[in-house]
N, C-alpha and C positions, 0 to 999 in steps of 0.2 A: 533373548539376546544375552551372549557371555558378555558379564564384565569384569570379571578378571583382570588386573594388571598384570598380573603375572605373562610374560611374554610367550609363552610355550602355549598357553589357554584363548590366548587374542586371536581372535577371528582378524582374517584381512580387511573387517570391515573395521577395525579398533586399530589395526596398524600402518594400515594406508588407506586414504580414504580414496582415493584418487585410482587407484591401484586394483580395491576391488568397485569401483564406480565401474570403470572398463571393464574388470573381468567381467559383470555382469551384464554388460551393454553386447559383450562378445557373446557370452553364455546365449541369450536371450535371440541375438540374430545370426546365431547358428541353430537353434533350434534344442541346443541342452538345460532343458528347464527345469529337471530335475536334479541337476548342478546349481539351480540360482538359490543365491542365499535368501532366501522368500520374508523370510520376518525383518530384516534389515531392508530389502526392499520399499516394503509397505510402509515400514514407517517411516522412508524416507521418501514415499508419496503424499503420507500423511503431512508431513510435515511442508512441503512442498505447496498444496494446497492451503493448508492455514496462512503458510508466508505470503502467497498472493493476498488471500482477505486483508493479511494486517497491511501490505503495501498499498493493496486500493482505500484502505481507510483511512490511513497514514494521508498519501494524497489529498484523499476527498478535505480531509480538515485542513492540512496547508492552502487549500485554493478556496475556502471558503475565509479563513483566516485571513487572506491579502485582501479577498473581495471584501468583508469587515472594513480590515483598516483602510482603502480605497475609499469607501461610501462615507464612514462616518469619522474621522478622524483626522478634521480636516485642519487643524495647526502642523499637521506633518505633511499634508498631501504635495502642496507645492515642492516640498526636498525630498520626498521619497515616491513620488509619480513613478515614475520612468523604472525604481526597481522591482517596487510593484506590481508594473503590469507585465515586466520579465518574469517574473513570477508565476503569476495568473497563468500566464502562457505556456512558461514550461510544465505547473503541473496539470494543466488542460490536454494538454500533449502526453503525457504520461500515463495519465489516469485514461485515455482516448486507444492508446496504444497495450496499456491492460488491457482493456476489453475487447479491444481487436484479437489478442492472444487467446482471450479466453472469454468470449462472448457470456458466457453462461453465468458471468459474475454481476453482468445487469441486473437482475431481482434483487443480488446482496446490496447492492452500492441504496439501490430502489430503499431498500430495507432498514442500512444502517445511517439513509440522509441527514433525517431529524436527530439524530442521536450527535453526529458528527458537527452539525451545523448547530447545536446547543454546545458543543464543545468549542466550537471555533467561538462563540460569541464571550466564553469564558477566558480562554485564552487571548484575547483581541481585546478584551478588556486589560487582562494583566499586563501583555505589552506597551500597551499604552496608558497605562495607570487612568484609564479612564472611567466609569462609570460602568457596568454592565448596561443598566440600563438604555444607554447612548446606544448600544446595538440591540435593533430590531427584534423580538423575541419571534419572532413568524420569520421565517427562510426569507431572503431578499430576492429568492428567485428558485423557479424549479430546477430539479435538475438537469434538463436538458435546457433551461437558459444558462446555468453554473456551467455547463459545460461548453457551450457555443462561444467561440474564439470570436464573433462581431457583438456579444453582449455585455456590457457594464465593460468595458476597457479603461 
């Protein structure tokens, strides 16, 4: 990939992103592939794909985070119930509607549970200046209970 500022050296992928997005969208479904800029491409599949991971992981720890402070955090539950479980819900929703897009990320989410769900208990402590401990160190539920809109509301 050039990276040149120099503007005479700037590929149309350094100078409009948008610009060569299409030319290449066009290149590709006309059939001129020996026109597509191939290594800018790729790594902007690469990159494409990594961003889903970090969004379904991002998720996963927000909705195991609310489901935390829901269960065990209960001098707050009564004044923050209701945003809570807005919560739970939209990123149940999100994280449902990932996978819908891209089925294939079920193994990862599978993969990165524990790891995420030790994050959330860390985090769920710090917001709530609570104890670690007070959160569960075993998952409060698998993931297809985390994920089921009638479980733990």
């Amino acid at each position: 990939m050039v990276t040149s500022t120099d503007p005479t050296t700037q590929t149309l992928y350094e100078q409009d992103y948008y610009l060569w997005l299409r030319t290449t969208i066009n290149q590709l479904r006309t059939g001129q592939f020996s026109a597509v800029d191939l290594e800018n491409l790729l790594e902007e599949l690469e990159t494409l794909g990594r961003s889903q991971k970090r969004a379904i992981k991002s998720l996963l720890r927000k909705l195991l985070v609310h489901l935390l402070k829901l269960k065990c955090w209960d001098s707050e539950r009564e004044r923050n119930q209701g945003h809570w479980q807005g919560e739970i819900r939209t990123f149940r929703r999100e994280i449902k509607d990932e996978l819908k897009d891209s089925p294939s990320l079920k193994p990862y989410i599978l993969e990165i549970f524990d790891e995420c769900y030790q994050d959330a208990r860390k985090e769920a402590s710090d917001r709530s200046q609570l104890a670690i401990d007070i959160f569960p160190l075993i998952p409060i539920g698998s993931l297809e209970q985390i994920l089921d809109e009638n479980w733990f509301r």
